[in-house]
C-alpha positions in Angstrom: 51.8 -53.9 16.2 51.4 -50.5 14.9 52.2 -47.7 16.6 51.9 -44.9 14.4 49.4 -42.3 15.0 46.9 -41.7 11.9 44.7 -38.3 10.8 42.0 -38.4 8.1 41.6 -35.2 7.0 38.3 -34.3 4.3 39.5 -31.7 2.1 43.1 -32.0 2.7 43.9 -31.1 -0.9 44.0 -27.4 -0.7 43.9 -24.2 1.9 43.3 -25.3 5.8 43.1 -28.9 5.4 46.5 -28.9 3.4 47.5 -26.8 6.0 46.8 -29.1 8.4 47.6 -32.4 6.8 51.1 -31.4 6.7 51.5 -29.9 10.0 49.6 -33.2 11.8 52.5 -34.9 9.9 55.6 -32.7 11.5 54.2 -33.4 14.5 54.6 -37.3 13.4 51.0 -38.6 12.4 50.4 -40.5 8.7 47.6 -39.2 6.8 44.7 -40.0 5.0 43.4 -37.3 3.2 40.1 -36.8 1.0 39.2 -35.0 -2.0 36.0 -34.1 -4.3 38.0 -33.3 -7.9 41.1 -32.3 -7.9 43.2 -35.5 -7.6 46.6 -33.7 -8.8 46.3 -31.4 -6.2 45.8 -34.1 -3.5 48.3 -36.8 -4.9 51.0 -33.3 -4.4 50.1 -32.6 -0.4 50.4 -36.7 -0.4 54.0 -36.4 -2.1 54.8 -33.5 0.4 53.8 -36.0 3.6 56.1 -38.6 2.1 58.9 -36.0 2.3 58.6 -35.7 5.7 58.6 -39.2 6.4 55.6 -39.7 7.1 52.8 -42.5 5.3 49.7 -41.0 3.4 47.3 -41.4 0.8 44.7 -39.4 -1.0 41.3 -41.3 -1.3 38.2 -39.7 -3.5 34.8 -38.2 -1.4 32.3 -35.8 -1.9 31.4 -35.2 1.8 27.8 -33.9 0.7 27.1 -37.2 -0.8 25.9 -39.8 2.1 25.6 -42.4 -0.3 29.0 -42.6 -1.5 30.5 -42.8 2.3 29.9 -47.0 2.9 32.4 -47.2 -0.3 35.0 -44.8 0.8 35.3 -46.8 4.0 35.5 -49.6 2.1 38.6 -48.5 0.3 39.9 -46.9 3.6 39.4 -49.7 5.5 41.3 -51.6 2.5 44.1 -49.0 2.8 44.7 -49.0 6.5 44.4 -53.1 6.4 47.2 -53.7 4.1 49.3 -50.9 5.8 48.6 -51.1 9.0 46.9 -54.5 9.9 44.0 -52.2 11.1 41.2 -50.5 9.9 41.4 -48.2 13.3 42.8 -44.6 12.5 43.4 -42.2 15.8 41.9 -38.5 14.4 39.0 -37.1 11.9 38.9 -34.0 10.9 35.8 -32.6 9.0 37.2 -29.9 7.3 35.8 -30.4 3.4 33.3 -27.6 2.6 32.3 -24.6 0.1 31.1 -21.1 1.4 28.4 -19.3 0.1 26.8 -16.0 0.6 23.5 -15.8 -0.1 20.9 -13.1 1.3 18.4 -14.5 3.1 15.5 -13.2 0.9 17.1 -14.7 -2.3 17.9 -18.3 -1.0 16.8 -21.2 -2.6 15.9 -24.8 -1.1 18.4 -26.4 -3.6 21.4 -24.1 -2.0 19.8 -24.7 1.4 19.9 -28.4 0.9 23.7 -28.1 -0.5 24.7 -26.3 2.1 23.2 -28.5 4.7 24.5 -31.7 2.9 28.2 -30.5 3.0 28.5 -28.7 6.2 26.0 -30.7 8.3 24.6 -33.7 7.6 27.7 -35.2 5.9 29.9 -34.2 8.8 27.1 -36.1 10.8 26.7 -38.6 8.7 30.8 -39.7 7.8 31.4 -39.3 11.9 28.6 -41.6 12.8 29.6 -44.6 9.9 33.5 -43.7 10.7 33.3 -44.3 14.5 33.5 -47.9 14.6 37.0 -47.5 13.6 37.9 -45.0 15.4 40.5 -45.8 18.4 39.5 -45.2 21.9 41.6 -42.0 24.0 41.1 -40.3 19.8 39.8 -36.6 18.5 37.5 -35.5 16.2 38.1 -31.8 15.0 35.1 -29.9 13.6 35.4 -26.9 11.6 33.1 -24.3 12.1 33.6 -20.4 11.3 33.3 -17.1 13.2 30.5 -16.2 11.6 28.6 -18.6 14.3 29.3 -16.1 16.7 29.2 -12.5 14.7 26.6 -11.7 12.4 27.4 -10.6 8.6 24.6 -10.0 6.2 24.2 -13.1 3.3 25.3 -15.7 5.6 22.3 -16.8 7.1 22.4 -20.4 5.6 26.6 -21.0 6.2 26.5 -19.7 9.5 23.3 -21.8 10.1 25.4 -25.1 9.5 28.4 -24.4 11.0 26.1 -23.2 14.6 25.1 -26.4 14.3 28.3 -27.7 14.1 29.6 -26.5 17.4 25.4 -27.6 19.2 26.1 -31.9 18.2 30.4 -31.6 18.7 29.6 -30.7 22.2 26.9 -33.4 22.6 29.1 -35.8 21.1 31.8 -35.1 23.3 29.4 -36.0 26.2 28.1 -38.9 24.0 32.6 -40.1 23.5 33.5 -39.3 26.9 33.3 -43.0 27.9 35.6 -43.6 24.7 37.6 -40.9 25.7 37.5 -39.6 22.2 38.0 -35.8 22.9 35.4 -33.5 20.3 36.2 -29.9 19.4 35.5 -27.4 17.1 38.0 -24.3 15.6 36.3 -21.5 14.4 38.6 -19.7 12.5 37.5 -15.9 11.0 38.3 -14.9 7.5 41.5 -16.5 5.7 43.2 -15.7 2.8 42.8 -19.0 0.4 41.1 -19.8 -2.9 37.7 -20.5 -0.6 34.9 -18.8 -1.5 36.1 -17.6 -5.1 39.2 -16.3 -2.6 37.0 -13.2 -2.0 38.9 -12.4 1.4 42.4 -13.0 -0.7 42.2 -11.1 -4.0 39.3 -8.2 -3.4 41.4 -5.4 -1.9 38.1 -4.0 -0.6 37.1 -7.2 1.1 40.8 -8.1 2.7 41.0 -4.2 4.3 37.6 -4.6 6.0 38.5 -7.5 7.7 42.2 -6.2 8.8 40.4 -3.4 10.2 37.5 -5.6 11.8 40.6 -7.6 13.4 42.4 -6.6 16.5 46.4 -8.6 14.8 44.9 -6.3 11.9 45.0 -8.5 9.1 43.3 -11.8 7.6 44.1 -14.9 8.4 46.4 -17.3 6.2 46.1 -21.1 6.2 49.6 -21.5 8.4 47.7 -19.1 11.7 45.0 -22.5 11.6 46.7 -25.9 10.6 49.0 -25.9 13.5 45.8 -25.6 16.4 44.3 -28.4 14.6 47.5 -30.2 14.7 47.9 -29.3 18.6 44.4 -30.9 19.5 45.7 -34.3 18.0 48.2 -34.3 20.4 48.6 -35.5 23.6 49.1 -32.0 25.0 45.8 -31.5 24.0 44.3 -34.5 26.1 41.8 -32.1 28.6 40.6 -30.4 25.9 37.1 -31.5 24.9 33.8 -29.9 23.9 34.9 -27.1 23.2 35.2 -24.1 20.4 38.4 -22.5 19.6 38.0 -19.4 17.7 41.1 -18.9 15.8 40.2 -15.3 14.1 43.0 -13.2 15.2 40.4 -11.2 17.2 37.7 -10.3 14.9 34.6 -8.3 16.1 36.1 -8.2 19.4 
């Protein structure tokens, strides 16, 4: 029977999910992680599970795509079979997504839609056809963004989707509780990767605001978020439900 504890994690390739792929291994999970295009970048957080010792493989989604999800399961569900003798897995987290920063007055429908399709109704969407497998007493980890709470100009459609992010994780942790599947959103505030062009990590203009607009006085780097998203997949983390955990450093306080 197995006994090892498995994570799917969308967008593990690169940035936060990376950073939380590998930390959700240290703490002794296997992985599955997903990626749009960038197949050597996944197939090298993959090779860095392995080195801890733990199992993992890198399987091919575009979140924003609803159509494409019955055929990733299929292959999961293939994968966790022949290695596990189960197609259950014990954590999801929805981390895959883009950033965007559009005024409101020059939005289109066609980045409205994209937007939506990534951030919303594919997280929607992948949890509802991926909780069959799910295991009873599991998590789901949504990630949302600061800017749900504090208001910057030009994110009106990002901040949008990730509000309702946080509105259906706490109705599904209502919805789980008889599962006991535990649902919870991070929010973390502006971090230093290659998301969103890596506008917070490359323009020097952009990086000093947000030190000074944060009370630890600096922007956040993938390593300040992974390990809170590892934490809630552990049993440490077992009365912790419905809730949203802003991990900004204190920004706009």
């Amino acid at each position: 029977m197995n006994t090892s504890k498995i994570a799917i994690v969308t967008g593990g390739s690169r940035g936060l999910g990376r950073n939380a792929a590998l930390k959700i291994a240290k703490n002794g999970a296997d992985l599955v992680i997903t990626y749009h295009n960038n197949k050597e970048k996944a197939d090298e957080v993959v090779a860095e599970i392995m080195e801890i010792g733990r199992r993992a493989v890198a399987i091919q989604l575009d979140t924003s795509n609803v159509k494409e999800f019955p055929a990733f399961i299929e292959k999961l569900s293939v994968y966790l079979n022949k290695e596990y003798h189960s197609p259950n897995f014990d954590f999801l987290i929805n981390n895959a997504g883009t950033g965007g920063h559009t005024s409101f007055i020059d939005a289109t429908e066609e980045e409205f839609d994209s937007m939506v399709n990534i951030h919303f109704k594919g997280v929607y969407f992948l949890t509802q056809q991926l909780l069959p497998y799910l295991n009873d007493g599991g998590s789901i980890i949504n990630i949302s963004s600061g800017l749900a709470r504090f208001s910057h100009p030009n994110t009106s459609m990002y901040a949008s989707v990730k509000g309702a992010i946080e509105v259906v994780s706490r109705i599904l942790a209502v919805e789980l509780g008889t599962r006991k599947i535990r649902v919870n959103t991070i929010a973390p505030g502006a971090i230093q990767t290659d998301f969103n062009g890596g506008t917070v990590r490359d323009n020097e203009t952009v990086n000093k605001m947000v030190s000074d607009l944060t009370a630890l006085g600096r922007p956040g780097v993938p390593d300040d978020i992974g390990g809170v998203i590892a934490f809630l997949c552990t049993e440490e983390a077992r009365w912790i439900n419905g809730q949203r955990i802003e991990v900004s450093g204190g920004m706009h306080l």
